[in-house]
VEXLO-360482 format. One record per residue (C-alpha): x, y, z; residue in one letter. Coordinates in steps of 0.2 Angstrom, whole numbers, padded with zeros to 4 digits, always signed. Layout:
REM VEXLO-360482
XYZA/...
END
This chain:
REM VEXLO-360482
+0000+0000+0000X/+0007+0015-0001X/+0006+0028+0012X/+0013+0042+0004X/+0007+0059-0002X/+0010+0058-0021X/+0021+0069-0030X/+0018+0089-0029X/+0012+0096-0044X/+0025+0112-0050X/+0019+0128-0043X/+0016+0135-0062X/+0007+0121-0065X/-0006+0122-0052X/-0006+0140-0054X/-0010+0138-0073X/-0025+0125-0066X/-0033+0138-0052X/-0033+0153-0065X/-0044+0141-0079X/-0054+0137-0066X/-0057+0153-0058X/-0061+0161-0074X/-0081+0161-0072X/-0077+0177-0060X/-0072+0189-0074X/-0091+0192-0071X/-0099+0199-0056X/-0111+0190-0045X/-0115+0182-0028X/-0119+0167-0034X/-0106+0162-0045X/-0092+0148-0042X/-0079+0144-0048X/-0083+0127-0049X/-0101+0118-0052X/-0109+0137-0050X/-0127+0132-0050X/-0135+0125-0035X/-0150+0116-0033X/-0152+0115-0014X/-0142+0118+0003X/-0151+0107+0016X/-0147+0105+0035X/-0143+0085+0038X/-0135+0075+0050X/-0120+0064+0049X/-0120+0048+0062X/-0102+0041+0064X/-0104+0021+0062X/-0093+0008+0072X/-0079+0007+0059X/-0063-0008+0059X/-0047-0001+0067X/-0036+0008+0058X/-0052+0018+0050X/-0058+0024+0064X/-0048+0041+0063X/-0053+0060+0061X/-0072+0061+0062X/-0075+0043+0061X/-0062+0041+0076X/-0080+0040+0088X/-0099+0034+0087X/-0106+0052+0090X/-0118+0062+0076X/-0113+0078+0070X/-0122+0094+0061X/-0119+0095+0043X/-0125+0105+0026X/-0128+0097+0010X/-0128+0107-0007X/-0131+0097-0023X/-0125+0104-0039X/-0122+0105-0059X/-0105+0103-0066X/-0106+0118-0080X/-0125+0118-0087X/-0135+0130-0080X/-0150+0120-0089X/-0153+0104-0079X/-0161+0094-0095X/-0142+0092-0102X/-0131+0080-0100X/-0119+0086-0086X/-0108+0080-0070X/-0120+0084-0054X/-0112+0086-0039X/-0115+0082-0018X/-0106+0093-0006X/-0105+0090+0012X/-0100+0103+0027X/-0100+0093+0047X/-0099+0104+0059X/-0087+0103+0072X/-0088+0111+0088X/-0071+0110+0098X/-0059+0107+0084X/-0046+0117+0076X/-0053+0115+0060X/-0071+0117+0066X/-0076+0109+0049X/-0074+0091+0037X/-0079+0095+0018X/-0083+0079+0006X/-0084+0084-0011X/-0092+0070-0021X/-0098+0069-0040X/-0110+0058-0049X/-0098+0050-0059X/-0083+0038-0049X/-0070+0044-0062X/-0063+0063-0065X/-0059+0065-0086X/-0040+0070-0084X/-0028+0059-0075X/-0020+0070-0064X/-0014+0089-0064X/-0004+0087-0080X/-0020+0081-0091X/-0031+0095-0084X/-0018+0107-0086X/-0018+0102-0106X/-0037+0100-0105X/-0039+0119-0102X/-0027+0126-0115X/-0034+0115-0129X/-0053+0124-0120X/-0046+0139-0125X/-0041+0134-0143X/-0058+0125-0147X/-0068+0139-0139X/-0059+0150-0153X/-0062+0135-0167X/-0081+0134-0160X/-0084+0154-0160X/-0077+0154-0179X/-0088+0140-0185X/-0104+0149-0176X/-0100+0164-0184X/-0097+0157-0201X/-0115+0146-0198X/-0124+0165-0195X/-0115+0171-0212X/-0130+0175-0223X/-0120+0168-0237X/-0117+0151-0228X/-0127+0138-0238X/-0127+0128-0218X/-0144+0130-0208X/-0141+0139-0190X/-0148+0125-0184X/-0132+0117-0186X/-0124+0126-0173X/-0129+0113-0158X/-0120+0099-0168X/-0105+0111-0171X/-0104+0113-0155X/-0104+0094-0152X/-0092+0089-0164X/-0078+0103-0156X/-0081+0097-0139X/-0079+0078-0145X/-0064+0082-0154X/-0057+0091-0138X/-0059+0077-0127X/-0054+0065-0138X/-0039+0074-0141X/-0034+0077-0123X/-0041+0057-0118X/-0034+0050-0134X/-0040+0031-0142X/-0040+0023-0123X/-0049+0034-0112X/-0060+0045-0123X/-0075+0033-0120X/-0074+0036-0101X/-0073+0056-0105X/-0089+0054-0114X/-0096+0046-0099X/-0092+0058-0090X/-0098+0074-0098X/-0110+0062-0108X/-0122+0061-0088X/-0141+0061-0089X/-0145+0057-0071X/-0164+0057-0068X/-0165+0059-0048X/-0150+0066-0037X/-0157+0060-0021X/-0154+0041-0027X/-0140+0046-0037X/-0122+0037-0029X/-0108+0050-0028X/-0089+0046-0029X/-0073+0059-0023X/-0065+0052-0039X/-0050+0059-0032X/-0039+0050-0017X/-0037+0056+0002X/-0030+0050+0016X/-0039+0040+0031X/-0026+0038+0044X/-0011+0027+0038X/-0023+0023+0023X/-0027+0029+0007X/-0046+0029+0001X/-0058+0036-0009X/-0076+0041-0003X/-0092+0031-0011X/-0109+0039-0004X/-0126+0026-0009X/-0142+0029-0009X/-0155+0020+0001X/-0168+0010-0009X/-0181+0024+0000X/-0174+0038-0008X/-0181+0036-0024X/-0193+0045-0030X/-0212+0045-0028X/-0218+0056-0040X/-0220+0055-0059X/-0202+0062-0065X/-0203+0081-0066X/-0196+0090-0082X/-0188+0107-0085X/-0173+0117-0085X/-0173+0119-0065X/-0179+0101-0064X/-0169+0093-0049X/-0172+0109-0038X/-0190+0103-0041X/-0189+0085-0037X/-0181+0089-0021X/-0194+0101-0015X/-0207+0090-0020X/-0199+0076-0012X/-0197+0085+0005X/-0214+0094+0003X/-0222+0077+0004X/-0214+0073+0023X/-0200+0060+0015X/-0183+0057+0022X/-0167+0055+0013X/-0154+0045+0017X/-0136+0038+0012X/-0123+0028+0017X/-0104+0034+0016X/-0091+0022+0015X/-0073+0019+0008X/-0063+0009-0004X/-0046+0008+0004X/-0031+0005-0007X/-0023-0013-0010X/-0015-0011-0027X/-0005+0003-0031X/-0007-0002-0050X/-0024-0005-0051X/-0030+0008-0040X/-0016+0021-0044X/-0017+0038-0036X/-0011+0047-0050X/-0024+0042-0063X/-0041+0048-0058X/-0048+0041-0075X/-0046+0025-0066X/-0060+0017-0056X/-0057+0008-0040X/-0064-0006-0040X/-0065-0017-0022X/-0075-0018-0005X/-0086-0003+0002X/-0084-0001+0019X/-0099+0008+0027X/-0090+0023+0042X/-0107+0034+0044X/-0126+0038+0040X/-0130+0054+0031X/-0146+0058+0035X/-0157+0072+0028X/-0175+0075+0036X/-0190+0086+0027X/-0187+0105+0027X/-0191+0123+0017X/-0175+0127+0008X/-0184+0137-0004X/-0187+0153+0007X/-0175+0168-0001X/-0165+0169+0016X/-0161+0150+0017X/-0155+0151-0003X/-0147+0166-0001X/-0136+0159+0014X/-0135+0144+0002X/-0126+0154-0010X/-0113+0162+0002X/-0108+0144+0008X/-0091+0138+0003X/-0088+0120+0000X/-0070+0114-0002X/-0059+0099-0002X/-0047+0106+0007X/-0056+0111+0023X/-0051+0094+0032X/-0045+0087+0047X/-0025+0083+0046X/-0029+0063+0045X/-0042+0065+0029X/-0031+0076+0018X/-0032+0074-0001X/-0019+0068-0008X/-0013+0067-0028X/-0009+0083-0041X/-0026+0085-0046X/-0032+0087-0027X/-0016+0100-0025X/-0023+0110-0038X/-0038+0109-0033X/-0034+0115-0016X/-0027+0132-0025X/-0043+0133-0037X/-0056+0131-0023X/-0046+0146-0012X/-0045+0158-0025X/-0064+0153-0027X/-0069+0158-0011X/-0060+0176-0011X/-0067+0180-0027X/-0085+0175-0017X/-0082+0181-0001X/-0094+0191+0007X/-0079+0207+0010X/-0079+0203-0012X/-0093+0208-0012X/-0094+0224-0002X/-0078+0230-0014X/-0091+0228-0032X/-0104+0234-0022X/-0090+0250-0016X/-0084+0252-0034X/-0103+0250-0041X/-0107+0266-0032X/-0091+0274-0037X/-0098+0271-0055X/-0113+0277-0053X/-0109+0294-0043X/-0119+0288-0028X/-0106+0292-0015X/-0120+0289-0001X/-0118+0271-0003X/-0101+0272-0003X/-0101+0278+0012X/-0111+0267+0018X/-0099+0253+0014X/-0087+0262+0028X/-0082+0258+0045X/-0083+0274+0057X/-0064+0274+0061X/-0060+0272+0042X/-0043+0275+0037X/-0040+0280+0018X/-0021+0285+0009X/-0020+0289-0010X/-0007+0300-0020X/-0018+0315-0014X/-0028+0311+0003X/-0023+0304+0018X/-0038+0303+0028X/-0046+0298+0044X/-0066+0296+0049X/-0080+0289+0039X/-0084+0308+0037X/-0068+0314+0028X/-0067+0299+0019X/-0085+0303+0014X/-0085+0321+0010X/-0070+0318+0000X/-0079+0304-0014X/-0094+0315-0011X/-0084+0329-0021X/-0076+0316-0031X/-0094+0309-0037X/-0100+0327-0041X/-0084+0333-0048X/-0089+0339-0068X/-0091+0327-0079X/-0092+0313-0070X/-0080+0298-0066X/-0080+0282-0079X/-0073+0267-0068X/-0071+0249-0070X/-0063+0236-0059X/-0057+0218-0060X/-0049+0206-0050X/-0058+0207-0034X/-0053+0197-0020X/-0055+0196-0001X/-0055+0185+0015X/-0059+0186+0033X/-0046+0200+0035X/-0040+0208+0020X/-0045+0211+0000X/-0036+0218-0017X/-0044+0224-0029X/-0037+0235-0048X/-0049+0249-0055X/-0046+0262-0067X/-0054+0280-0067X/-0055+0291-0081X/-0060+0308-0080X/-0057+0327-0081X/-0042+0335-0070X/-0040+0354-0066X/-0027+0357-0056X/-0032+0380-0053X/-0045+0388-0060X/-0030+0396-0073X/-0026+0380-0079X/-0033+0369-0094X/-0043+0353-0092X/-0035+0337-0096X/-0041+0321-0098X/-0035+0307-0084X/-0034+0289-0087X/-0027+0282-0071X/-0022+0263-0065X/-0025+0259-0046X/-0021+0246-0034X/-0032+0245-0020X/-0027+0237-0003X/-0044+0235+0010X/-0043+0229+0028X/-0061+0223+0034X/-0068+0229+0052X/-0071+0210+0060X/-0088+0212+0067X/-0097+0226+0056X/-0089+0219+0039X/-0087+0236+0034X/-0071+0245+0026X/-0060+0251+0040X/-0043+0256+0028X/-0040+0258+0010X/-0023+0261+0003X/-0022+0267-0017X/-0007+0266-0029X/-0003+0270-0044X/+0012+0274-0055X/+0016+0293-0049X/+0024+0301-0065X/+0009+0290-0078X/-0005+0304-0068X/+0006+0317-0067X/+0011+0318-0084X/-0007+0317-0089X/-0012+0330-0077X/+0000+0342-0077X/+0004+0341-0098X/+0020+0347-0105X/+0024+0352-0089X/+0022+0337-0080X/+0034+0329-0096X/+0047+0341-0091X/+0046+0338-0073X/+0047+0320-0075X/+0065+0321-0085X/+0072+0332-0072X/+0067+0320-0057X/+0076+0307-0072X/+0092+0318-0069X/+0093+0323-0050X/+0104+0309-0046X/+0116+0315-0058X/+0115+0334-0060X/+0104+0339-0047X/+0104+0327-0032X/+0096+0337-0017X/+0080+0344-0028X/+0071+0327-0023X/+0056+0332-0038X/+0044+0316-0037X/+0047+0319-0017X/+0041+0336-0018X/+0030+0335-0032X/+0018+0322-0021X/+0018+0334-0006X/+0011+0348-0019X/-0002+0336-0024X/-0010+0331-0007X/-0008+0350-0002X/-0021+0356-0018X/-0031+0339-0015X/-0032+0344+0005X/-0037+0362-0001X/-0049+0357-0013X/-0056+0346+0000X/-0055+0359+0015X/-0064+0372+0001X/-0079+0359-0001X/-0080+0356+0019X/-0082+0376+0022X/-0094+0378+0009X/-0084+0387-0002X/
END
């Protein structure tokens, strides 16, 4: 057997993995994941630790005792639950008492994963991008007026791209289990078995996690059809005072060959040993604040006790993905668009009310303390003439901390004598979060100095800019960009002190 972690997939490598994967959050939304983004319930259930042989009996299943939990079944990609797709099972126990105060299982419908390990998927997601040029040129060229093809070719198109990726990145040998896999029509989730596909560790052994149905799971009522189909089925399954409940168990590894830990394509075939009950009673889950809260639950493989850890290349990226996941979704994420959406649309009063009291905000031109300074001063800026175009990307945040890079243009004056010139200017933002309100309590800006003053000042700011180039030759004790930011956060001050008296 063997007991050790497999080989680390290069950092690159995992980093190239997390970036495919996280690229659903170019767009803005709550409810987006990076992975299987569309939910279908989150359900309170309970998990009851079974009497398990020695040397399983480890982490949570170390004890007989029954522990809170949150189940959220899931699609793979479709957002459309009448196509073929991978579902998924996600479960969260509680645990009071522990450092890690939670065990996630993260379970599919289908036993195998379509790339072997980190490697595979890594090639899998650069030939995505090239097909997903191929397939927009062959769309196009189907909406050609001239093109003697129907458009209703374009679902077959698309077909034949995607069957010529997988088979490209399977090859002759495991293209068949790659169409199994995207290929799923599952008809009820609630007696649908679910598979980690991947390895973890349990204890001194390596296993992967097998949840089953019961017989009583399936369902009652005539099959319901429509694109929101299994979030239907549940609800009418609960509605009618049913239970649902499934068995957890573990295939252990015996055969490094057969059951490799590198080659998720492969199924493991051998003995299912039962370790707990999962056990789901009736309940509401359709009620906007139990969906909602749903939605801002995170559900990751890597939020595990020390003696269930995943192990394999795949699970390592996995591990990177799933993080970068939950800072784009954190709730702090979110209060940053919702910051920046004011910011767009001139209503400074809800930017302020995105601040702590004691806020704390530092640019090239203010260095401010209080919710009301900070206030007053995007209050100017939002009313300033003309406006102010932004747009912001890369938004990220955790329990303590966010990031987060906007541009701005708009019109600069620096005196009444002077011209207006146009501004386009490139921020880093910095944000630490106030632990119980959740509000902003400091911002830090930067940007590159010499690209806004140049645009700011004109020829003057060019001219400026190639002296402070020379000082350490010609002129070493002018210290231009030193003296330069002062000047600016003196007029921004004024400016700012001008507004406050009414002037």
């Amino acid at each position: 057997m063997n007991d050790r972690t497999a080989e680390s997939a290069p950092l690159s490598l995992v980093d190239r993995i997390a970036a495919g994967m996280g690229a659903v959050h170019g767009r803005v939304g709550l409810h987006l994941r990076g992975q299987h983004p569309k939910g279908h319930a989150v359900l309170q259930a309970t998990v009851q630790v079974l009497e398990v042989p020695a040397g399983l009996g480890v982490g949570v299943f170390a004890a007989p005792v029954t522990y809170s939990a949150y189940v959220r079944f899931s699609n793979g990609i479709q957002a459309d639950d009448r196509l073929p797709d991978a579902r998924g099972l996600a479960i969260r126990m509680l645990l009071p008492g522990t450092p890690a105060r939670e065990q996630h299982f993260v379970l599919a419908s289908s036993p195998i994963f379509f790339a072997k390990n980190a490697a595979d998927f890594a090639r899998f997601l650069a030939l995505k991008q090239q097909h997903s040029r191929q397939l927009t040129r062959a769309l196009l060229d189907l909406s050609d007026p001239l093109s003697a093809r129907p458009v209703a070719d374009a679902g077959a198109v698309k077909r034949q791209v995607q069957q010529q990726q997988f088979r490209e990145l399977c090859g002759p040998d495991h293209f068949p289990a790659m169409q199994g896999f995207v290929g799923q029509s599952t008809q009820s989730l609630l007696s649908c078995e679910w598979h980690s596909q991947t390895p973890y560790r349990l204890g001194t052994a390596v296993v992967k996690y097998v949840l089953q149905p019961d017989a009583s799971n399936a369902d009652a009522e005539p099959w319901i059809t429509g694109a929101s189909q299994y979030r239907d089925a549940i609800s009418a399954f609960f509605s009618a005072g049913r239970t649902a409940v499934y068995t957890l168990g573990v295939i252990v590894q015996t055969n490094e060959s057969e059951m490799p830990i590198e080659d998720a394509t492969v199924r493991w075939s051998g003995p299912i040993t039962p370790v707990a009950r999962l056990t789901i009673a009736p309940q509401d889950f359709l009620s906007p604040a139990v969906l909602q809260a749903g939605e801002r639950m995170q559900f990751s493989p890597s939020t595990t006790l020390p003696e269930h850890i995943p192990v394999g290349s795949l699970n390592e990226a996995r591990a990177v993905a799933y993080a970068q996941s939950a800072r784009v979704r954190h709730a702090n994420a979110q209060t940053i668009r919702r910051y920046f959406g004011c910011l767009a649309a001139g209503d400074y009063a809800g930017m302020i009310a995105c601040l702590a009291e004691g806020v704390e905000f530092r640019d090239l031109g203010f260095q401010l303390s209080g919710r009301d300074a900070v206030g007053l001063m995007w209050q100017m800026l939002c009313l300033r003439e003309g406006g102010i175009r932004v747009s912001v990307r890369n938004v990220a945040a955790d329990d303590v901390e966010g990031t987060a890079q906007w541009e701005c243009q708009y019109e600069f004056q620096a005196d009444a004598d002077s011209p207006k010139r146009s501004v386009h200017n490139r921020i880093s933002s910095h944000f630490r979060f106030d632990p119980v309100s959740g509000l902003i309590a400091e911002q830090r800006d930067e940007c590159d100095f010499w690209a806004w003053f140049e645009q700011a000042m004109g020829a003057k700011g060019t001219a400026l800019r190639m002296l402070d180039g020379l000082e350490d030759a010609v002129v070493p004790l002018v210290n231009v960009e030193e003296r330069l930011r002062k000047r600016v956060r003196e007029s921004a001050m004024g400016k700012l002190r001008a507004v406050l008296e009414g002037d």
